[in-house]
C-alpha positions in Angstrom: -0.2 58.9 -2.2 -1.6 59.4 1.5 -1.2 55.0 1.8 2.0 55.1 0.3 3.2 57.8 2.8 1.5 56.6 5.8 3.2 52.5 4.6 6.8 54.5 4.1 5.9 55.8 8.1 5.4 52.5 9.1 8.5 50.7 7.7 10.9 53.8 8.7 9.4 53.2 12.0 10.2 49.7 12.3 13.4 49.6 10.4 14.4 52.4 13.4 13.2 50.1 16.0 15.2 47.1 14.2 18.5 49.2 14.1 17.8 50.5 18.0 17.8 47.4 19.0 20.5 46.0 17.2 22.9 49.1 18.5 21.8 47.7 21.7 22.4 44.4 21.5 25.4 44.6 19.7 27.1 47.2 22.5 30.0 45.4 24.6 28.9 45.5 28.4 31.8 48.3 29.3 30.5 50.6 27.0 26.8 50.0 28.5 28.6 50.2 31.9 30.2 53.5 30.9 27.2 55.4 29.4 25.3 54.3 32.9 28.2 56.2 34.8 28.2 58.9 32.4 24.6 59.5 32.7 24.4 59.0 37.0 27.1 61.3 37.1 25.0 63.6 34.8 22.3 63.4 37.0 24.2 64.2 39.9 26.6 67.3 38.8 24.6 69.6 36.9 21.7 71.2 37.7 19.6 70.2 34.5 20.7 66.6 35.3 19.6 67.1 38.7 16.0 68.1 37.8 16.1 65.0 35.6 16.9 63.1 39.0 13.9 64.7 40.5 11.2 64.0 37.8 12.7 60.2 37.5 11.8 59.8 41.1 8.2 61.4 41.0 7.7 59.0 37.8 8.9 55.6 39.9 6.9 56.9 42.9 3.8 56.5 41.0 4.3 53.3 39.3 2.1 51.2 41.8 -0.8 53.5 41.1 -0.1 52.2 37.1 0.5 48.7 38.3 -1.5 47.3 35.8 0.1 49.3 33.0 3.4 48.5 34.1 2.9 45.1 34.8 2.1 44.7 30.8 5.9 46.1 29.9 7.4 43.5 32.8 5.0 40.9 31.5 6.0 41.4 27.6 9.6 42.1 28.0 10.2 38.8 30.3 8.3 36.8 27.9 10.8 37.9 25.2 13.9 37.3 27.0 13.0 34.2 28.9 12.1 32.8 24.9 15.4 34.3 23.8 17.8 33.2 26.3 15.8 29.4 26.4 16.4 29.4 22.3 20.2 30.5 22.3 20.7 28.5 25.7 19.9 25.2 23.6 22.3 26.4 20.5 24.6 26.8 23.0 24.2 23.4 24.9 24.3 21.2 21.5 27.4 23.5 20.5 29.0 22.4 23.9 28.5 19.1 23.8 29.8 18.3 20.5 32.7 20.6 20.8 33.9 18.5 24.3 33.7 15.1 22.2 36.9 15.9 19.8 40.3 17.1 20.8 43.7 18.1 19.2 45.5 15.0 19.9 42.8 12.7 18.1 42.4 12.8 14.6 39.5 10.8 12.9 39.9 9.7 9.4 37.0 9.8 6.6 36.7 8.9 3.0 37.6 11.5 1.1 34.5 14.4 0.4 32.5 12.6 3.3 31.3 15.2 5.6 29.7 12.4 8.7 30.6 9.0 9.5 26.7 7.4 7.7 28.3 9.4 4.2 31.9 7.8 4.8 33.9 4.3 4.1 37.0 2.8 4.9 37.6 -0.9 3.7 39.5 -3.2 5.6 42.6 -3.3 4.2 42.6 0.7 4.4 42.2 0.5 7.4 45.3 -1.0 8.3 47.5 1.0 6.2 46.3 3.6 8.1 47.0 2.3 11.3 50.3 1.8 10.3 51.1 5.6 9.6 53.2 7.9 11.1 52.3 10.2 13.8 50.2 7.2 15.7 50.6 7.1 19.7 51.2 3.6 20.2 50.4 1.7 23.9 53.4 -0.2 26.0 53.2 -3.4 23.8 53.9 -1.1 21.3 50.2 -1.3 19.2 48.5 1.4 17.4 46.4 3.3 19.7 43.6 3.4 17.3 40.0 2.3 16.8 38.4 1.3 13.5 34.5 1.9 14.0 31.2 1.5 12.5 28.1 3.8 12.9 24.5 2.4 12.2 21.1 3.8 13.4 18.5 2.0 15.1 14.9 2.5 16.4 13.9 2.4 19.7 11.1 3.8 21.6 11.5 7.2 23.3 10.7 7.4 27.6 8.9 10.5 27.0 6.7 10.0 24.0 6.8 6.1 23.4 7.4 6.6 19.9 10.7 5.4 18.6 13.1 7.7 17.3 16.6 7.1 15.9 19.9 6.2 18.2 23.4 5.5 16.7 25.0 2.5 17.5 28.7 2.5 17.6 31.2 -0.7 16.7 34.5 0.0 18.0 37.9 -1.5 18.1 39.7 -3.2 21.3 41.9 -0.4 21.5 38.7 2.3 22.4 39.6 2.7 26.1 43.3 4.0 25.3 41.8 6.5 23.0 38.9 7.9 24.5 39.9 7.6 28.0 37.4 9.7 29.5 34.6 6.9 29.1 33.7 5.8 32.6 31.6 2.4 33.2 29.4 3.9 36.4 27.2 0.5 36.3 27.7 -2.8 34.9 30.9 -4.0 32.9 32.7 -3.3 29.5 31.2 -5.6 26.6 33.5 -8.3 25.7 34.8 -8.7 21.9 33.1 -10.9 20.0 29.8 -11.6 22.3 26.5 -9.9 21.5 27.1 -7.2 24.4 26.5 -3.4 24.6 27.6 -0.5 26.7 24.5 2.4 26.6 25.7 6.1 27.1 23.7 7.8 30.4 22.0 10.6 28.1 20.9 7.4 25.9 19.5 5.6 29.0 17.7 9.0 30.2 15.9 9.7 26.8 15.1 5.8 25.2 13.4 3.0 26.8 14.6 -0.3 28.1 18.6 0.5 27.8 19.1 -0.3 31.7 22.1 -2.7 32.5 21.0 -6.3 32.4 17.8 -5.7 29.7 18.2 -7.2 26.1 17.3 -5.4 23.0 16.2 -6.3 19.7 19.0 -4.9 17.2 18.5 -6.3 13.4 16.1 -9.4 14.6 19.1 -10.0 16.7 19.3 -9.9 20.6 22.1 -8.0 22.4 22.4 -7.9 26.4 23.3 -4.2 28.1 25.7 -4.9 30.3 27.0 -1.4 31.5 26.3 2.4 31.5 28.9 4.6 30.7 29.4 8.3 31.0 31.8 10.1 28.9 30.7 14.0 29.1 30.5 14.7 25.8 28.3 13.4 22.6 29.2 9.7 22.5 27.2 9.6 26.0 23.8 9.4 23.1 25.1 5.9 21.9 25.4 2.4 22.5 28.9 1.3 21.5 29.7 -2.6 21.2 32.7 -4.5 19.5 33.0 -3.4 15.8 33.6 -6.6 14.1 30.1 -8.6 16.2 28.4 -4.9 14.9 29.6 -5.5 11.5 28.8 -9.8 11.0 25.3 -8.7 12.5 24.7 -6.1 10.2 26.5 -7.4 7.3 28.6 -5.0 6.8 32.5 -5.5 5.0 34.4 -2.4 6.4 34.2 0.5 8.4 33.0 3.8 8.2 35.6 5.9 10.4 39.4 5.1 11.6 40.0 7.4 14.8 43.3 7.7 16.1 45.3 9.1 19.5 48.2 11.1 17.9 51.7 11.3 19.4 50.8 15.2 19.6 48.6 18.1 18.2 52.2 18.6 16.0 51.6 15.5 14.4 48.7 15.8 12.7 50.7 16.9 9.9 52.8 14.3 9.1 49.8 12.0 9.6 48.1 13.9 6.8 50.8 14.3 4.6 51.5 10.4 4.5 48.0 9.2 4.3 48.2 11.5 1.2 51.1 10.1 -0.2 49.8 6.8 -0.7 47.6 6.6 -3.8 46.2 3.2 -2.6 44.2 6.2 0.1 41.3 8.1 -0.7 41.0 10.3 2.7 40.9 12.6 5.0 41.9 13.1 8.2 40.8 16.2 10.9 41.2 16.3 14.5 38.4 15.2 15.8 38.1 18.9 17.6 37.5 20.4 13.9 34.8 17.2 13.0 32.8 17.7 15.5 32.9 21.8 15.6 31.7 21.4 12.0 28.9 18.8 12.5 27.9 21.5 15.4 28.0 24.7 13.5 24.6 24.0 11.0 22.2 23.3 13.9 23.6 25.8 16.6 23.3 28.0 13.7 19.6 27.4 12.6 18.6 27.5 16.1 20.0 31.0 16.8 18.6 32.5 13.8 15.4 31.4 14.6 15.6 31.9 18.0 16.5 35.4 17.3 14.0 35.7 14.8 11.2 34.4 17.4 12.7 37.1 20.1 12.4 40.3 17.4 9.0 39.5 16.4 8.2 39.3 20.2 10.1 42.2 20.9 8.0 44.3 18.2 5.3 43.6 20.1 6.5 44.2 23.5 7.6 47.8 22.1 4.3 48.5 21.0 2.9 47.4 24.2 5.4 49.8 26.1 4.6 52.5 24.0 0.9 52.2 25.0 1.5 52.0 28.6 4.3 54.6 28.4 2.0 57.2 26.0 -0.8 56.6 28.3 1.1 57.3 31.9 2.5 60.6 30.0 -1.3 61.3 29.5 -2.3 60.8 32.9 0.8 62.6 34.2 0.4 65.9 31.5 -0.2 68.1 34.6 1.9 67.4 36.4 4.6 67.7 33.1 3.0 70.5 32.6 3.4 72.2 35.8 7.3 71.2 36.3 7.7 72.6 33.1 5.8 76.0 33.9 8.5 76.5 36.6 11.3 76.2 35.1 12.2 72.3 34.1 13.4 72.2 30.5 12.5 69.2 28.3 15.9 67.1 28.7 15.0 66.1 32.3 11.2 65.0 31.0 12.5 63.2 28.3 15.4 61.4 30.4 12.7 61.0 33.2 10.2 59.2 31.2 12.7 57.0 29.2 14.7 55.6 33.1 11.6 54.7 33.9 10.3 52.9 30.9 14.2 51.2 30.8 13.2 50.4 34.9 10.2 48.3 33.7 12.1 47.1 31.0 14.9 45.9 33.2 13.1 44.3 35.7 11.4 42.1 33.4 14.4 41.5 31.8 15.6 40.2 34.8 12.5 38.2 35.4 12.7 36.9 31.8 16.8 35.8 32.1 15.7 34.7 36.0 12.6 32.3 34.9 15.3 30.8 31.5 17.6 29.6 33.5 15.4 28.2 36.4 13.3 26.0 34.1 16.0 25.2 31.5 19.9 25.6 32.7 21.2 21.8 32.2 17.5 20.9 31.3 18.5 17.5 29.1 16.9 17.1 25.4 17.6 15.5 22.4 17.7 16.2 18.6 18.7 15.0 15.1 22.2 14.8 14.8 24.5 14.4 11.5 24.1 10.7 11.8 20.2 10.8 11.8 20.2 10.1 15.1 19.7 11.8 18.3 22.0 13.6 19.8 21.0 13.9 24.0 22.7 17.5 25.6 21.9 19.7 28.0 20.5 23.5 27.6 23.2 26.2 28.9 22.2 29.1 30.3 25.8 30.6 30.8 26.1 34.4 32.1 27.1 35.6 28.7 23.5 34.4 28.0 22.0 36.0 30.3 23.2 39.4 30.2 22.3 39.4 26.4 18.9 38.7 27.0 18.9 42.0 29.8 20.9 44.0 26.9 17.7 43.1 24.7 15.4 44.2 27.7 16.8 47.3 28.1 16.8 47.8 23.9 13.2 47.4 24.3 12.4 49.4 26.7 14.7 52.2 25.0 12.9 52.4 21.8 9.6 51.7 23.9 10.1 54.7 25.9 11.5 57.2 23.4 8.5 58.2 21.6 6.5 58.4 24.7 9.6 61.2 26.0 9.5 63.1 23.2 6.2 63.5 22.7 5.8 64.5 26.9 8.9 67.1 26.3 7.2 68.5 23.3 3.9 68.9 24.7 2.7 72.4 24.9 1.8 73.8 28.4 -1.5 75.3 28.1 -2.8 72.2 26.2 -1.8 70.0 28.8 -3.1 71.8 31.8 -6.6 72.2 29.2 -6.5 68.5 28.9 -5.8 67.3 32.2 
């Protein structure tokens, strides 16, 4: 009975801890910014406030005779956040990137139930039935401004381990510059239909090996010459992209996997759908390439924050534990001096408000230390993982301010539930015991 007691303890102990720091974490900034004005007008006002005010100060004051102790809270709590906001900051940057790739005036076009281009087909004569559909910008010489393309994945060695990893390879139609404008040749030239030419992305020249202009690579026993970098500011910046019908005689491939087109406007999507629907020679569908690529962000964003999140609690167990030593022994050192303010008059309010500002102090300064150090080492640090095409996807890590002030929000949860017992247990400790003890 005595285990079973002591284990319900324990777990209503950390399911308090979880729920304290949720409530914390979950509060909007005004509301934080409100209870802070609420409580420094408090403090200045009325007189038990005031007292509070006056202990809080003789607490700070002695910190740097507790440096060590202290330091352990700052330590712990800035290794939680900087973990944290690193985690969520690379959710974040692979969210961003693949969200900037689509817009609402492109739609791309899939088989139907496909939920990536490798799972998708489109023959050839689909292909241009759909091109032929209503709703299609078309250029000055009055041609469909879209781009029929194929997706393979190829191996080549990594820059920073030398181990080679997968990047997609892209065959697209003559009509690729109209509809993604935003594609920039910074060195070299465009490829030229029908030649065994490549353009290589800048994210896929900074993570893979030999994809400067003017090098060859070795693409399915087959050599094909770089001849320019591109930037485009978004995910297509991890390929190489080449013409789409060379792609598909070296590959061996019949049709195409995607048709993406530039639509007259956003209002046209659905007139585009409804006719590719109509015709029962079609089995697709068609999205706005906005929606595709939100969805093929959404699964790995989503892992990452959980288990960034769940990385950060674990950590933040600990560095509540760790306050609570630091914070129960300083209340032991300090029990005279409790004891005495209490002896003349100071209720237990100002003790416990005094000993929880300062614990939420240490806590926000290593918060700040933590959010500080993330977005040094890692804002617009460049990585790459496995995207929905088995292939790598480069991006940057963003540490936004959003970020940033949800990893002090978890500091100051910390040091919340780190200081509370500690506070309770000072305001509830009896007078003659203390000044026995001390």
């Amino acid at each position: 009975m005595r285990k079973l007691k002591s284990f319900l303890s324990g777990l209503g102990l950390f399911l308090v801890i979880l729920a304290s720091v949720a409530l914390w974490v979950m509060l909007p900034g005004v509301v934080l910014l409100g209870l802070a004005v609420l409580l420094a007008a408090w403090m200045a006002f009325t007189r038990i406030g005031r007292q509070a005010a006056s202990v809080t100060w003789v607490g700070v004051s002695t910190i740097r005779q507790r440096l060590g102790a202290s330091s352990v809270i700052i330590v712990g709590i800035a290794g939680v956040v900087g973990v944290l906001v690193a985690l969520l900051a690379m959710g974040d940057g692979l969210q961003k990137t693949l969200r900037s790739t689509g817009d609402s005036e492109t739609a791309i076009v899939l088989r139907g139930g496909a939920t990536a281009e490798l799972s998708s087909g489109v023959s050839r004569d689909h292909a241009t039935l759909i091109a032929q559909s209503p709703g299609i910008l078309r250029d000055a010489e009055g041609k469909p401004i879209t781009s029929a393309e194929l997706v393979v994945v190829a191996n080549l060695p990594k820059k920073s381990t030398g181990t080679d990893a997968n990047v997609e390879v892209r065959g697209v139609g003559p009509q690729v510059w109209a509809l993604r404008p935003n594609i920039r040749i910074v060195e070299g030239r465009k490829f030229t239909p029908g030649l065994r030419e490549m353009i290589v992305g800048k994210g896929a020249r900074q993570q893979f090996a030999g994809l400067d202009a003017g090098s060859t690579i070795n693409l399915n026993n087959q050599q094909w010459t770089i001849v320019g970098v591109f930037e485009s500011g978004d995910a297509h910046e991890s390929e190489l992209e080449g013409d789409v019908d060379t792609i598909s005689a070296a590959y061996r491939r019949q049709g195409f996997q995607s048709i993406t087109v530039r639509l007259t406007s956003p209002e046209a999507l659905d007139a585009f759908k409804a006719s590719l629907a109509s015709d029962p020679r079609l089995k697709v569908e068609a999205k706005t390439t906005l929606d595709y690529y939100t969805a093929q962000s959404e699964g790995l964003s989503k892992v990452i924050r959980v288990v960034g999140i769940t990385i950060a609690v674990i950590m933040a167990i600990g560095a509540i534990f760790g306050a609570l030593n630091s914070m129960y022994a300083a209340v032991a050192t300090r029990a005279r001096e409790i004891a005495t303010l209490r002896a003349i008059g100071f209720r237990s309010p100002p003790v416990i408000v005094s000993v929880m500002l300062e614990t939420m102090l240490l806590a926000l300064i290593g918060g700040l230390l933590g959010a500080f150090i993330a977005w040094l080492l890692f804002n617009n640090y460049t990585v790459s993982t496995l995207g929905s095409n088995f292939s790598q996807v480069v991006f940057q890590f963003s540490v936004s301010p959003a970020l940033l002030w949800t990893g002090v929000k978890w500091a100051l949860a910390i040091g919340f539930v780190g200081g509370l017992l500690p506070a309770v247990r000072a305001a509830r400790l009896p007078v003659t015991t203390a000044l026995r003890e001390s």
